[in-house]
N, C-alpha and C positions, 0 to 999 in steps of 0.2 A: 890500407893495402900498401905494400912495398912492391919496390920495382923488381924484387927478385919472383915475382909473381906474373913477370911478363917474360922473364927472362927466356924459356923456350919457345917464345914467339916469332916466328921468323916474318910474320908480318908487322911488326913494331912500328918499321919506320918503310916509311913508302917509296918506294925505288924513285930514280927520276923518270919522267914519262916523256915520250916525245911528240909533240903535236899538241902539248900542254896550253887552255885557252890562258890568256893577259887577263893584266886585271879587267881593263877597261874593256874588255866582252862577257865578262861576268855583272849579269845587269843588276843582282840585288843581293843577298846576303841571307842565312838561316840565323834563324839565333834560337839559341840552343842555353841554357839555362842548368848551370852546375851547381847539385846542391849537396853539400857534405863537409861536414867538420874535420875532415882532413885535407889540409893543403896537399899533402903530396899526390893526393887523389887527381885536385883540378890540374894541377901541374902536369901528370901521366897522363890526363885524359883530353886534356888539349893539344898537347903531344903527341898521342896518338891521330890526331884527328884533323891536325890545322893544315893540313892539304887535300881535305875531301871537298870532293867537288861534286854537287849531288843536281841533277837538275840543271844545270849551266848554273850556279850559286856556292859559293864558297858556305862556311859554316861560322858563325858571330858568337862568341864565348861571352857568356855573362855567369857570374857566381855570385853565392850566396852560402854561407857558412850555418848556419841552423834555421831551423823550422820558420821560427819567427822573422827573421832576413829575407827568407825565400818568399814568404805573405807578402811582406812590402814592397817586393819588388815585383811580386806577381801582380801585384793590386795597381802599380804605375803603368807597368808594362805589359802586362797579361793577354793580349791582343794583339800582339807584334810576334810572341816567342812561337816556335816550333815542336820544338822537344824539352822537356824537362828531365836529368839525368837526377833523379830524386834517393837518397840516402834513407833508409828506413829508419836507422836509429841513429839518433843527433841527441839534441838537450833533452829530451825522453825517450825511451824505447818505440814508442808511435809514432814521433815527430811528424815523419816523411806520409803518415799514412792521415793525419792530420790536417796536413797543407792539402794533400790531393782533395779528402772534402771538405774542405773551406773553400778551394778554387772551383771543383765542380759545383758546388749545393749553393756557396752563399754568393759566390763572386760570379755562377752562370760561364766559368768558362768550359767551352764546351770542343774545341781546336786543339789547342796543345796536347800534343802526345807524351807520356809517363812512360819513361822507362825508372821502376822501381831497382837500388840497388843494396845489398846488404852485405855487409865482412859476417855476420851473426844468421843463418839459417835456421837458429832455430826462432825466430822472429818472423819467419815467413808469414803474410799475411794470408789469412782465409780464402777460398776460391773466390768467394761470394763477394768479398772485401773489391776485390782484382776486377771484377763484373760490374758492384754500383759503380765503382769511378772511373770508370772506361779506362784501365792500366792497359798497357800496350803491350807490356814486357814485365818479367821480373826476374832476374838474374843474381846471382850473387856476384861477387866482385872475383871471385875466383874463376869465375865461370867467363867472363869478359874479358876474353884475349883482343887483343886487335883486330882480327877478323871477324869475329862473332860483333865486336862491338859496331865495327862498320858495318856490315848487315843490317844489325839492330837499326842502326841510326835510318840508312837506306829505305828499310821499310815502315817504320815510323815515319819519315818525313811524305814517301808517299801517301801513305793512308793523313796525313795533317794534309796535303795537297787537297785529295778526292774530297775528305770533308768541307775545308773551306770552301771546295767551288762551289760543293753541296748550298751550305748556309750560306754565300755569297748569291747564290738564284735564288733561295728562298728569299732571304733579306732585301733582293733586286724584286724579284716577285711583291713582295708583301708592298713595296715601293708601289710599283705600280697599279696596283689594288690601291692603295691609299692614294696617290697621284691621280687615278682615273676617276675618280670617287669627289676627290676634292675639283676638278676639273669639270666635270659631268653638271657640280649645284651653280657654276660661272655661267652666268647666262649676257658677261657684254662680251663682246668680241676682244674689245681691248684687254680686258682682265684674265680671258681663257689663252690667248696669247701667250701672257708677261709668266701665267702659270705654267706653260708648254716648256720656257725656254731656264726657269726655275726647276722644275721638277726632273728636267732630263739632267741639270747640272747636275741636282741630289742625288739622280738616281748613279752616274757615273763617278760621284766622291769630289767633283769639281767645282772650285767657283768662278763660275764662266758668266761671262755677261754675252747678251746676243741678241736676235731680234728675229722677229717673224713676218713676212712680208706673203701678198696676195696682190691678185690683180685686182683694180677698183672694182669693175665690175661683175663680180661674182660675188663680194658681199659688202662693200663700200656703196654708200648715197653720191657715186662719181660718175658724170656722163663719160671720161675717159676709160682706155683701159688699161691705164700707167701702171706701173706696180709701185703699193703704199707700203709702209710700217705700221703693220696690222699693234703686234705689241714690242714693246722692249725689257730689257733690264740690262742693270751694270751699267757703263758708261755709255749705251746706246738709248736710253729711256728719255734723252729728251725729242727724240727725231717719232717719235707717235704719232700717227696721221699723216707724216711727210712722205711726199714722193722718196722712191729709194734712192735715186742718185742726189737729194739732197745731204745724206750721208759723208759726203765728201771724200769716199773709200772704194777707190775703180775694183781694188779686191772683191770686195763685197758687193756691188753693183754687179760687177761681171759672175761672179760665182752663183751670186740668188738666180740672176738670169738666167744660164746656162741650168742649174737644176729645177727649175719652172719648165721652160724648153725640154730639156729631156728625159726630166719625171725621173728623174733620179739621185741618188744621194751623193754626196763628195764629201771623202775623207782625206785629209793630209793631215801630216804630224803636229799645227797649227791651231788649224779651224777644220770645223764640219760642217756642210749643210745638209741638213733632211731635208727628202721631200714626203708633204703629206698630203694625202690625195682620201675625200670619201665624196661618194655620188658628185663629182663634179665639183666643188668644192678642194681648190690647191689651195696648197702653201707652201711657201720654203723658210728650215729653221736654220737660221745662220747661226754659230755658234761658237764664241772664241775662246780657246783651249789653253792650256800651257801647257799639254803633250797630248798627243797621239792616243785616241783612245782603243783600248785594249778589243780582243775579238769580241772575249767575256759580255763586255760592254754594247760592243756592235748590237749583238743578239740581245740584249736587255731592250735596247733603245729600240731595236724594229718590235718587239713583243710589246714596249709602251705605246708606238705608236700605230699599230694595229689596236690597240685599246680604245686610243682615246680619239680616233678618228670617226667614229659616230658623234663623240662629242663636238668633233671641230662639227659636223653637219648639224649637229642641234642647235648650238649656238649661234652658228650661220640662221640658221631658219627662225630662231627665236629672235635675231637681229630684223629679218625682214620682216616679221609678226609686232614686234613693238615701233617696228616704223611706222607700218600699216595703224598702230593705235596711236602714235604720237605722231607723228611724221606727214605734211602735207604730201599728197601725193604727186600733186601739178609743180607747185614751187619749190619743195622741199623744205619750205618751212615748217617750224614746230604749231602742229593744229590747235584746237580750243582746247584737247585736255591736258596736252605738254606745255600751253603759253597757261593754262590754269595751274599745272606743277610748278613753273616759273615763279608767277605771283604767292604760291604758297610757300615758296623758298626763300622769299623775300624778309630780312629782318628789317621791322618798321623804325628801329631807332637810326640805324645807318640810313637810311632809305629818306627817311625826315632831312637829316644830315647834308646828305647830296643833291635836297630836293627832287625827289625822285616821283616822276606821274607817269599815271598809264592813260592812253593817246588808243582810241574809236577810229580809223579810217574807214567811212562807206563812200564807196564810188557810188555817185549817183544814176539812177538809170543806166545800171549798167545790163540789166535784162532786156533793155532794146538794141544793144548791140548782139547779146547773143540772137534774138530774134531776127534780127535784122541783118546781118554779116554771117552769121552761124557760130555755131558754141567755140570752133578751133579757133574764129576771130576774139573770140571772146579770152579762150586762155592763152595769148598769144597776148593779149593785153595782160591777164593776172602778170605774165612771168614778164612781161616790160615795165610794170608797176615795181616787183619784185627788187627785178635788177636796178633800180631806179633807187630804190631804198639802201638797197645792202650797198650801194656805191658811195649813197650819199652819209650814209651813219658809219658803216664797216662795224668796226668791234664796238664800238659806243653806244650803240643802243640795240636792246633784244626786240626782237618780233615776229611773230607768228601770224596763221593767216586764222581768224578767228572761222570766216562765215563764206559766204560762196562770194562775196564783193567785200568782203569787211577783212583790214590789215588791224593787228594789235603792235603795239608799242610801247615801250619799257625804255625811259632811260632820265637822262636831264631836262630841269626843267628850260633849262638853257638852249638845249639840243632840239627842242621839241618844241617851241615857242607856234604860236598857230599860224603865225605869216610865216613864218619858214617854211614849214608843215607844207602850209598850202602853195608856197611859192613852189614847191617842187613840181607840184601837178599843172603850173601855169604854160608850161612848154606841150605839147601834145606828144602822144606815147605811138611809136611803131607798132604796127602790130600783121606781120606779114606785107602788105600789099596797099596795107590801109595805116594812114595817119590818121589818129582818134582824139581830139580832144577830150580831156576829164575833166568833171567839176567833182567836188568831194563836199563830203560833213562831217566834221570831227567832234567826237565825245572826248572830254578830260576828266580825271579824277586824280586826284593828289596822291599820293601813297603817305600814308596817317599813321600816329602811332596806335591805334585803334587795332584790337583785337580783331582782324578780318580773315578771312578764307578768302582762297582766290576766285571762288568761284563769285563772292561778295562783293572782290572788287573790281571785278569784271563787269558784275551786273550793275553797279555804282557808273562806271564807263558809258554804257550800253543807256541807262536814265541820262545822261548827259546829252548821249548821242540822238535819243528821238527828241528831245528836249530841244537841241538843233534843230531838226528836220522842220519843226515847226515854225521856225523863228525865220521871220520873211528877211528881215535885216542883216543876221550875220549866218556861216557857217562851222559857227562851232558853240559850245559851252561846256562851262567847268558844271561839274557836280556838284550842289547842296544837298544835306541833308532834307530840307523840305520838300526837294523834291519826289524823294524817296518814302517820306510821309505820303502826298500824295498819290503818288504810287501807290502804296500801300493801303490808302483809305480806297482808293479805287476798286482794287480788287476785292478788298473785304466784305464793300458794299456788293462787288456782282456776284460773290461767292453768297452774300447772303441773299439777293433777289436771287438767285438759282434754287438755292433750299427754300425760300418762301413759294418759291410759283411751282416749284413738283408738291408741298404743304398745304395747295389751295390758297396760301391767306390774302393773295391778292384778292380785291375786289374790283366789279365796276357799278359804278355808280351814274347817275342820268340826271344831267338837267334840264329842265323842258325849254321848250321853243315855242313862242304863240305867235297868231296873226294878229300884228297892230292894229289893225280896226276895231277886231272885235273882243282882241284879248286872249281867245281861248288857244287850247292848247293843241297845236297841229304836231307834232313832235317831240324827239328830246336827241342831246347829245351824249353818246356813250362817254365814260371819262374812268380812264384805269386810275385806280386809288392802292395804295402801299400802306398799310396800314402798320405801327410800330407797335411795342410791347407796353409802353406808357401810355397805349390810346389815342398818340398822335398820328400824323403820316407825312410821310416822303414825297416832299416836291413833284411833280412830275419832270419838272426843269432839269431835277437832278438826275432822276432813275430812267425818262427814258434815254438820254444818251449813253448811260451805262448800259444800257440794255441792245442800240443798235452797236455800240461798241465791242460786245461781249458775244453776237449774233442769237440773244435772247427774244430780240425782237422779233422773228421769225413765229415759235412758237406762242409769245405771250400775244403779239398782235392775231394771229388765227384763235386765237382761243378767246380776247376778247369779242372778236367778230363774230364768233359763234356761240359767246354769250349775247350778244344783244338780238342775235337772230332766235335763238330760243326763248328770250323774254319777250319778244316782240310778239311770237306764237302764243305767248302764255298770256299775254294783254289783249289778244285777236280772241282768244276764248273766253275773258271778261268783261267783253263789249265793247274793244277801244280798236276797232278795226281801221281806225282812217288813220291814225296814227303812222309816224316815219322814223326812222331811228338814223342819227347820222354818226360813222364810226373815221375816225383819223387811223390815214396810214400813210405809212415811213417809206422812204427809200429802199432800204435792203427788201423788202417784201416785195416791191415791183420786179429786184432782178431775182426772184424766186420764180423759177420754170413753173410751179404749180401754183401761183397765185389765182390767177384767173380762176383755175378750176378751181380751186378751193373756195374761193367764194361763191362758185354758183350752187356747189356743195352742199354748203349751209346753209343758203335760200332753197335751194331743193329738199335739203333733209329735213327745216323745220317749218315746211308746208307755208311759205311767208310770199307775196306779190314782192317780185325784185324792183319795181319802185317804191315800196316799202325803205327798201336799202339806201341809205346815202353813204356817198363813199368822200373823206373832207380828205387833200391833199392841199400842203401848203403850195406857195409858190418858189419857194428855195428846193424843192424835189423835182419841179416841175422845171429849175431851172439846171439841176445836177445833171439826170441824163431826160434830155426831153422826149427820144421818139421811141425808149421803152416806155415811158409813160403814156401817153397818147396811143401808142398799141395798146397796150393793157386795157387802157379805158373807154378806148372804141369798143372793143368787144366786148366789155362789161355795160356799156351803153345800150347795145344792139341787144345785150340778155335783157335788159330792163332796170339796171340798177341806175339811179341820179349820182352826179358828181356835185360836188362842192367843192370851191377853191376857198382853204381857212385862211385869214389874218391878214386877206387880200390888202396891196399897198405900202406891206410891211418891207416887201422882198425889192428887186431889182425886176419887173418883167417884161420879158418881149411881147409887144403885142401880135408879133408874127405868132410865139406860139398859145398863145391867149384864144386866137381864132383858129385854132386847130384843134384845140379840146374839146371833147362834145360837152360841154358847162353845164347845168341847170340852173345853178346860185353862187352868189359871189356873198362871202362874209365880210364886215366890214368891222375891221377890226379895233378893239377896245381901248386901243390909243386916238383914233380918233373921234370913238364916242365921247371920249372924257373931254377931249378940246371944244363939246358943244354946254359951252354956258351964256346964261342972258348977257346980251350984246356981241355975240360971237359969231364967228362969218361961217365955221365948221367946213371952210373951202375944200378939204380934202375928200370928207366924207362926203359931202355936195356931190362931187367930180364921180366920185363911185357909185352910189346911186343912181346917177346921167350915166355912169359908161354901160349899166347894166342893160339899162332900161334901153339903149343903142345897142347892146349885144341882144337883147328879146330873154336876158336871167333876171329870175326872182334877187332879191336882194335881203340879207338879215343883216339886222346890227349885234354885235355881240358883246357882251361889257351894260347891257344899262342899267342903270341903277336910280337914275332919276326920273321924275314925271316930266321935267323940263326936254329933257336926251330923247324918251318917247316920242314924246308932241314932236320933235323938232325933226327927227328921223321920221315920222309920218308924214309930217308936210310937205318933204322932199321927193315923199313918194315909195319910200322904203316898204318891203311888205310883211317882213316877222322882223324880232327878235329875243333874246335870250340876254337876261341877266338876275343879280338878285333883286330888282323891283319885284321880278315876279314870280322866282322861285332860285332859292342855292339846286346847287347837286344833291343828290340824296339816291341812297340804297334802294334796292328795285323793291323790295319790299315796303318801304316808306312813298317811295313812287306810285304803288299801287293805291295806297292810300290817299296819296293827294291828289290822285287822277278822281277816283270816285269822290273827291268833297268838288270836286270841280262841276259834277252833273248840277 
């Protein structure tokens, strides 16, 4: 095109205008994109044009000489342009219709507006052609006078405005879908934060750093109700968890404030703060700018955070939900399952390294201060304990509160030494109104490079710590594997006497008891037998402590009782009516509410005279708790069953409560049948026999085995006894038998 083609234009060149804006209020620039193989064209056409002022925006000339120039420059800059003045026919007759779909189809741009231009009309492109690639315009060059051309321009770059803000909301939209989405799976508080003040950056095209602040106590483990730094990012990420005026920025101090206070947002050219508010649940987003964000933006950011403000309340609540499972609730320490997450974070070769052990604290007796003081006294002690610890370790050692009196500890073995430990609890601990002395027991276990779980090495602790309890000499111990062994052999055994005795294979077996004068057989003593899979059996020495330990004893002892009362029925119907059966019983069965009745039970159900029954208590139960025992056995007295004291001599006894038991027979026990040999003085068993015979009881010896022990215990005046001279134990069915060789 030549300039004599403008020539009756009287709009060419633009008057001057008065009230004309400066540059310096012209805030940005159009850029407009010249595409045509003729210089003189760019030359006229930015001439015509390089005073339009569209929008409050001047107009930014960029050119490009053919098809393939106009690509490369589209492909750099394709996102920034406005208008494209496109040439139809350049280095091919299609060029210009070419670039259009390479920019719309391969390169997605979808903004720039195409004004199509041609010197050649009959090159017109197809309607349809004009339709796929969203052409704005198509003129020929003849037809683009200056005022047509300004028009043109004018309403292209509107319709590029309405679109961009179009796919700027969408693109801001699809932002906060992704944003709220990504937001929504953060379930710490810190992390949903650091996300808040990241995704509003993105979403307004900035890289702003900022921070997010709340008051402690609306989702903070803070008795105050200071305002924290919930999250950060940018140069504010180190201040996490800090009070907000540690910040050291009255700016930002005073601004979070003021929008906490009055629940509402502050914009300056600067900084912004949000406020964000669901159910109760504040926060204010501090956020620093390097300009002024746009209206566009405004309303993006309240559409964000109307979104994501159910999240801040889920993550709130899901904060107070995982405290509740990790989080003591008295002290704020971390409970059994977060000091067990602790120990499983532990890597054992460092841990080796620094000597690292884990440390049992049990107060002892600390359930008679809540009994006694009341339970507020009692956690008024935890949290004086507490603060007693975190004062004395701070960041050096971790710990948690395991149990309702038991503290864990994590750290050095230096730090955690057991006189240190304990010297802490040597001072007595406030607790309201009350000064409380403590005494403590500490379990140790080392941290090993041994493949362990924490809950492993917890329980490693915990074997340490009753292992303590027991030891009258010191208040602490380290953990062996042996001990753990036993342990271990303990309960395998009670797990296997539990399946044996619901399996029957228990048995009881009876050995008899005669009258030394005559020999025969006036009784027998019931005797629980554990019988093994190679034919042997299990101590009693062994199984029944396992068995009062494991509270099997309860069951297995009724059960034996109520075997021997139905064999004793079963022997009353074979002719052995004078017969007496004496059965041993334990401690825990005394403090069993239904003891009593239970035996008279089984004397009533298997039709048997309750002096039939003997009942043998040692003298170490008689001496645990003495006046349930002596209840008990009055009233099973007064039914008719006899008592027997077994192993009498063996224990520590009082004779205050000696003559308070309704007695019948005193056993004398098989330590001191064996100290009667020829030329032996037997002064002990002597003294028992004489105390009996001054209390008005029968007397048996138990253990005989020799003719000599006999004679000797007869002369003394003894009146039965039991051993193998005159028969082993044996199964009721072998008993049966050796009663009838006895007629």
């Amino acid at each position: 095109m030549s300039s004599t083609q403008y020539e009756n234009d009287e709009l060419v060149f633009l008057e001057e205008e008065t009230g004309q804006q400066s540059e310096d209020e012209v805030l940005h620039s159009w850029n407009v994109l010249v595409v045509d193989d003729d210089e003189e064209i760019h030359s006229v056409t930015k001439l015509a044009l390089s005073d339009l002022i569209v929008a409050d925006r001047r107009l930014e000339f960029h050119h490009a000489y053919s098809g393939k120039e106009a690509l490369e420059f589209i492909r750099k800059h394709g996102p920034s342009i406005a208008i494209i003045l496109l040439d139809v026919v350049m280095e091919t007759d299609d060029a210009g219709l070419i670039v259009a779909k390479k920019m719309r189809e391969e390169l997605g741009l979808v903004e720039p507006r195409i004004i199509l231009r041609t010197g050649q009309p009959g090159y017109a492109p197809e309607e349809s052609v004009i339709k796929q690639y969203d052409i704005n315009d198509y003129k020929t060059k003849t037809e683009l006078t200056r005022s047509k051309l300004v028009t043109t321009i004018i309403a292209s770059i509107r319709s590029y405005q309405q679109i961009l803000t179009i796919n700027q909301s969408r693109i801001g939209l699809e932002k906060i879908i992704a944003s709220s989405a990504n937001l929504f799976e953060e379930h710490s508080v810190k992390g949903f934060c650091e996300g808040v003040v990241t995704q509003i950056s993105s979403l307004v095209g900035l890289d702003a750093g900022g921070v997010v602040c709340a008051r402690a106590g609306s989702v903070l483990d803070k008795d105050d109700d200071g305002v924290y730094v919930l999250g950060a990012a940018g140069e504010f990420a180190s201040y996490i968890n800090q009070k907000l005026e540690n910040l050291h920025n009255d700016r930002i101090v005073y601004y979070v404030t003021q929008c906490l206070k009055q629940r509402q947002h502050v914009y300056t050219p600067d900084f912004t703060v949000l406020y964000l508010n669901s159910s109760g649940y504040e926060a204010a987003v501090y956020l620093q700018l390097s300009h002024e964000i746009s209206e566009v933006h405004k309303q993006l950011i309240e559409v964000f955070l109307s979104s994501i403000s159910v999240g801040y309340e889920n993550v709130n609540l899901f904060h107070q939900l995982r405290n509740a499972a990790f989080r003591d609730w008295l002290t704020k320490l971390p409970n059994r399952n977060e000091f067990i997450n602790m120990l499983d974070a532990i890597r054992p070769v460092e841990a080796v390294r620094a000597k690292t052990v884990l440390v049992l604290i049990d107060i002892n007796h600390f359930s008679d201060v809540n009994d006694g003081l009341g339970q507020d006294a009692g956690n008024l002690l935890l949290l004086a304990v507490t603060e007693r610890l975190e004062e004395t370790f701070a960041d050096r050692v971790k710990m948690g509160r395991i149990g309702a009196d038991v503290f864990g500890l994590l750290g050095t073995e230096s730090d955690l030494q057991p006189d240190l430990v304990t010297k802490l609890f040597m001072s007595p601990f406030k607790a309201g109104d009350h000064l409380l002395p403590v005494n403590i027991t500490l379990g140790y276990a080392a941290i090993t490079e041994d493949k362990c779980t924490g809950i492993n090495r917890l329980k490693q602790a915990n074997i340490a710590l009753n292992r303590a309890k027991k030891n009258p000499t010191s208040n602490f111990e380290f953990y062996a594997p042996e001990m753990e062994e036993k342990t271990t052999w303990r309960l395998d055994m009670i797990r296997q006497l539990r399946n044996d005795f619901a399996d029957r294979r228990l048995q009881v077996w009876y050995q008899p008891q005669v009258d030394l004068v005559t020999e025969k057989i006036v009784g027998m003593e019931a005797l629980l037998r554990w019988p093994t899979s190679d034919g042997g059996f299990i101590s009693p020495g062994v199984f029944v402590p396992l068995a009062e330990y494991s509270g099997l004893i309860l069951d297995i002892g009724a059960w034996v009782l109520d075997e021997a009362c139905k064999h004793l029925s079963i022997l009353a119907s074979k002719g052995f009516s004078s017969l007496r059966v004496a059965v041993n019983i334990s401690m825990p069965q005394f403090r069993d509410l239904q003891f009593v009745e239970m035996v008279k039970d089984s004397v009533n159900r298997h039709k048997i005279e309750p002096a039939a029954l003997e009942l043998e208590i040692t003298e170490s139960v008689v001496m645990d708790e003495p006046q349930i025992v002596i209840d008990s056995l009055t009233e099973l007295k007064k039914f008719g069953v006899k008592i027997a004291i077994d192993d009498f001599g063996t224990g520590f006894s009082s004779m205050n409560y000696l003559q308070k038991l309704p007695l019948d027979r005193l056993k004398v026990d098989r330590s001191f049948i064996h100290e009667v040999e020829p030329g032996s003085q037997a002064f002990i068993a002597e003294t028992i026999v004489t105390l009996g015979k001054k209390l008005g009881l029968q007397t048996i010896a138990e253990g005989v085995e020799k003719r000599e022990q006999a004679s000797f215990m007869l002369k003394l005046g003894c009146d039965e006894a039991q051993g193998f001279m005159y028969a082993k134990p044996m199964p009721f069915e072998d008993l049966v038998n050796f009663l009838h060789g006895q007629k």
